[in-house]
N, C-alpha and C positions, 0 to 999 in steps of 0.2 A: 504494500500500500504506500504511495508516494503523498506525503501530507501538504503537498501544495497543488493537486491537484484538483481542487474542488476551490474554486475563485470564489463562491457566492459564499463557503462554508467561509473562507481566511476572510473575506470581507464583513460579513454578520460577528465572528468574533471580536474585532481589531473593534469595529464601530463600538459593540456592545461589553467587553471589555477594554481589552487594548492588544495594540497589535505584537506587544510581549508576549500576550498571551496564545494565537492563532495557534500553536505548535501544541504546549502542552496542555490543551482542553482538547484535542484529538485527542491526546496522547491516552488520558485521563478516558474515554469514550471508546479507545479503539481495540488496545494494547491488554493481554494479559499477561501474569505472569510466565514466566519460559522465553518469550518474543523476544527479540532483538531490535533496537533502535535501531538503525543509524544514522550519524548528523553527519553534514559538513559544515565545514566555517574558513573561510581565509584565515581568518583573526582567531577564531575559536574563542569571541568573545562576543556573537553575537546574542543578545539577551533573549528573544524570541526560541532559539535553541539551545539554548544552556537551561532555561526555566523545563522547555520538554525534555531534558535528560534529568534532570533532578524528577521530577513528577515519574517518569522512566522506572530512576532510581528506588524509591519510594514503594512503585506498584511489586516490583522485581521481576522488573524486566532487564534482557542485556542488554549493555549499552554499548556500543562504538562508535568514534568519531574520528573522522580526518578530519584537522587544522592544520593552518600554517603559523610563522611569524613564530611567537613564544608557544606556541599550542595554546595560550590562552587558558578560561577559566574552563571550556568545554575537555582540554587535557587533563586539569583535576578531578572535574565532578563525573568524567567519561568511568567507565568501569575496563575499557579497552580503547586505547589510543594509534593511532597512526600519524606521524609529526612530523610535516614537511617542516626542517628544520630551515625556513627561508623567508626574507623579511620582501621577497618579489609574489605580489600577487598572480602576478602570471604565472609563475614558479608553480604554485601553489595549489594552481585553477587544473594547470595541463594536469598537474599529481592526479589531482580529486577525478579527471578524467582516467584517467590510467586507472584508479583503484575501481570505477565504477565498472570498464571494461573488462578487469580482473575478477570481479564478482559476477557480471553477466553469464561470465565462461563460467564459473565455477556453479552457479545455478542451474545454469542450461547443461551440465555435466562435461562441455567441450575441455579439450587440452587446450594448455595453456605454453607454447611453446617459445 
């Protein structure tokens, strides 16, 4: 389940809470224990997903995140971290691509060569 893919849902949160919150009131709604998050963040300080890994955390769910830059606060509160150690957002962005396409394969059962 991809949590930004429902615009009308991320927009009735943001409005009627805030848009801190969009991520973790899925999360809270979607998510049981055993599931796996996972976030991305450049910064790994965005607040919108750092709040849905805490709430994550809490329900006991896994967590994982790729960050860049410090790994930010999403590298602490993460339960499982991946840390582009790079203060280049590009850097950062290509990675978060690279991890996704590594995971694709690895779902879809393809090798990964």
């Amino acid at each position: 389940i991809c949590l930004t893919d429902n615009i009308g849902l991320i927009t009735a949160y943001a409005n009627d809470l805030s848009y801190n919150d969009v991520f973790s009131e899925q999360v809270k709604n979607l998510l049981l224990p055993g599931d796996l998050l996972i976030t991305v963040s450049g910064s790994g300080n965005s607040e919108n997903v750092v709040r849905a890994t805490e709430v994550a955390n809490k329900l006991g769910v896994t967590t994982l995140t790729i960050s860049g830059y410090d790994g930010g606060r999403l590298k602490e509160v993460s339960e499982h971290s991946v840390w582009i150690q790079s203060f280049d957002m590009q850097i950062c962005e290509d990675a978060h691509v690279v991890f996704g396409h590594l995971v694709m394969k690895a779902i879809c059962g393809l090798r990964v060569d």
